[in-house]
C-alpha positions in Angstrom: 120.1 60.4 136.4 119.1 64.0 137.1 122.4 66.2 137.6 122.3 67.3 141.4 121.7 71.1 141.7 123.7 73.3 143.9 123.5 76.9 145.1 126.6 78.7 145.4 126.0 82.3 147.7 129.1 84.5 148.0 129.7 87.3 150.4 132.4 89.4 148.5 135.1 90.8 150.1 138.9 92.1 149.4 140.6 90.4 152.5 137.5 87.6 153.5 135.0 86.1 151.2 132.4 83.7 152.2 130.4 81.1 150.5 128.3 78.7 151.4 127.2 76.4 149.1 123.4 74.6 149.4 122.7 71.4 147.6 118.9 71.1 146.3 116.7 67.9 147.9 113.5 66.6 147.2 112.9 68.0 151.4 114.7 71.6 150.7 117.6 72.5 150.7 121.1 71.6 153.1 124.3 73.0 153.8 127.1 71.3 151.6 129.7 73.3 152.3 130.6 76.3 154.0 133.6 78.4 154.7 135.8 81.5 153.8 138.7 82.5 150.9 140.9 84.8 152.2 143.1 87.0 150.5 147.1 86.8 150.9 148.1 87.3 154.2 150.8 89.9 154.9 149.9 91.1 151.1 150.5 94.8 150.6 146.7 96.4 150.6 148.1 98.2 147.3 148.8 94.9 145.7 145.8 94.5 144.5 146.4 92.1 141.4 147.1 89.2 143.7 144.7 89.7 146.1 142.2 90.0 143.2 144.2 86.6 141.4 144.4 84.5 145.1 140.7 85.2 145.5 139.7 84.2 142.3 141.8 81.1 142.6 140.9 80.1 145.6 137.3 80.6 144.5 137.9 78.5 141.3 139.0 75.8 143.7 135.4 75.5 145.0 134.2 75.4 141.8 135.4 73.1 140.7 135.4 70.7 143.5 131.5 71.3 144.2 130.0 72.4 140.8 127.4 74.3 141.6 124.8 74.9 139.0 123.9 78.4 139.8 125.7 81.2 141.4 124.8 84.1 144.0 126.6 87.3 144.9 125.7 90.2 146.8 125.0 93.5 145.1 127.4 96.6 145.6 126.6 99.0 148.3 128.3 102.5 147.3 128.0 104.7 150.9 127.9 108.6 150.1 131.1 108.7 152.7 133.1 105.8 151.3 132.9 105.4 147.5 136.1 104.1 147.0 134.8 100.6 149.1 132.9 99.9 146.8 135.1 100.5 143.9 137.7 98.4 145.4 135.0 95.8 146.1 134.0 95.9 142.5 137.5 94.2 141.4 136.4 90.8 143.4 132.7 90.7 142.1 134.1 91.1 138.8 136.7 87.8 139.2 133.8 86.2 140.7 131.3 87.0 137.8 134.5 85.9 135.6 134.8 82.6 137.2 131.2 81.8 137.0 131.2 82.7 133.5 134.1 80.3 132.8 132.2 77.6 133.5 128.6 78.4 132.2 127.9 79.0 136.0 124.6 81.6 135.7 125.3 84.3 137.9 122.9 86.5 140.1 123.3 89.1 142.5 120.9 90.4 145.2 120.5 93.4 147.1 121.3 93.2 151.0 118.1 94.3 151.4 116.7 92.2 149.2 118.2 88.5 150.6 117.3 90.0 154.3 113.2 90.4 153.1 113.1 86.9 151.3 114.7 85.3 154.5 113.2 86.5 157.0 110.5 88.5 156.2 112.5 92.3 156.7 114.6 94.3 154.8 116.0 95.7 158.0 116.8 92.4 160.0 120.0 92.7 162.2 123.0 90.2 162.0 121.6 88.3 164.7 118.0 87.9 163.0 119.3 86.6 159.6 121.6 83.6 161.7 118.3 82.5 163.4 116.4 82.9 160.2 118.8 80.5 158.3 119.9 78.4 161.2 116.1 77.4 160.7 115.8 77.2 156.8 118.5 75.0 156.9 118.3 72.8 160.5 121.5 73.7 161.2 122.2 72.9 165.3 123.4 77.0 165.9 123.8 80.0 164.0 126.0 80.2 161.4 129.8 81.8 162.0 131.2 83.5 160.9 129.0 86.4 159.6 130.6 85.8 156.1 129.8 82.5 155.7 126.3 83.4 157.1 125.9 86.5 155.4 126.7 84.3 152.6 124.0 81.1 153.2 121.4 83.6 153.2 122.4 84.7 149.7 122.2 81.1 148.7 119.0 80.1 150.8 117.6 84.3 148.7 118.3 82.8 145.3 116.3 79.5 146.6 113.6 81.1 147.1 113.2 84.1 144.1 114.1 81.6 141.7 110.9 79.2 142.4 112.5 76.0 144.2 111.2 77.0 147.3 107.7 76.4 149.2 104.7 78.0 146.9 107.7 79.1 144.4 109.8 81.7 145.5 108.1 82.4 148.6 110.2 83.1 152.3 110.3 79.6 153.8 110.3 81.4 156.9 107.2 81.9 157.1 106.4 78.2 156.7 108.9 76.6 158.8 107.9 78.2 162.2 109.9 81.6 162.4 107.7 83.8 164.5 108.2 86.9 162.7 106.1 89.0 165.6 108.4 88.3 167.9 111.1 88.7 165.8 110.4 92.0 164.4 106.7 93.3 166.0 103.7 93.1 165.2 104.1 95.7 162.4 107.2 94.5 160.1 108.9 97.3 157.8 107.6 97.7 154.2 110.4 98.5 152.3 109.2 97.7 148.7 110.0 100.8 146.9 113.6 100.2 148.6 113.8 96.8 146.8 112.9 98.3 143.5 115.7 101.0 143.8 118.2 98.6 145.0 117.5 96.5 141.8 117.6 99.3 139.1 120.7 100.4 140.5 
């Protein structure tokens, strides 16, 4: 019997993290589970050790309760004005990346940019764009909420895609399963390709 694959997607985040975890069928892909890990409430912010150890437990929790056979994370953004976000956001991806390690778990991670093209055709989609996109992908009665577990299922449904299980091997199954992108975007959609190609050397 052919072990059932599962795509773990992960939003990282110090206080919320979402994942949303998509189980592989011979018709696509569906929504297994879904949901948020939240750091300890009432924590001191500069505790960071236990936020960092009540995420990754609470992660480890999912993994192994769902075993998924491949894991996806969202790349770091560093903003010129904010640095120190993403240096504090670095100390979760790490105790996710460890986790996934743990268990043999293959680990990816995807630009924002990135996981916003492959889904729905734009590397510069709003919020409200990506929920319809997946909400689609997936046949899911209404967008997904919150944005963390939605930001997350778009990670999974990205890694679907690039990684050749979806329609025509790794191409956006928007564009197959009846997303208009005119008239979600115009009739001339962004090119952003030499953006992708920075975001994944950096």
């Amino acid at each position: 019997m052919a072990a059932v694959k599962r795509i773990l997607g992960l939003d990282p985040g110090l206080q919320v993290t979402g994942y949303g975890l998509l189980e592989i069928t011979d018709s696509g892909p569906k929504v297994c589970e879904a949901g948020v890990i939240r750091s300890a409430e009432g924590r001191d912010p500069a505790d960071m050790a236990r936020r960092i150890k009540t995420l990754y437990d609470g992660l480890c929790e999912v993994l192994d309760q769902y075993s998924p056979t491949a894991m996806a994370v969202e790349q770091l953004y560093a903003h010129y004005d904010h640095p120190r976000t993403a240096i504090l956001m670095a100390h979760a991806r790490g105790a996710f990346f460890l986790a996934g390690a743990q268990r043999d778990i293959p680990v990816m991670s995807y630009a924002a940019t990135r996981v916003k093209k492959t889904v729905t055709g734009s590397g510069r989609a709003s919020k409200e764009q990506m929920q319809y996109a997946i909400a689609r992908e997936l046949k899911l009665a209404g967008p997904p909420e919150p944005h963390d577990v939605a930001d997350a299922l778009g990670i999974a449904l990205c890694h679907y895609f690039l990684s050749g299980n979806g329609i025509m091997g790794g191409a956006r199954g928007a564009t197959f399963t009846g997303v208009n992108r005119e008239a979600l975007f115009g009739p001339d959609p962004d090119k952003i390709e030499d953006q992708d190609s920075t975001d994944d050397a950096a």
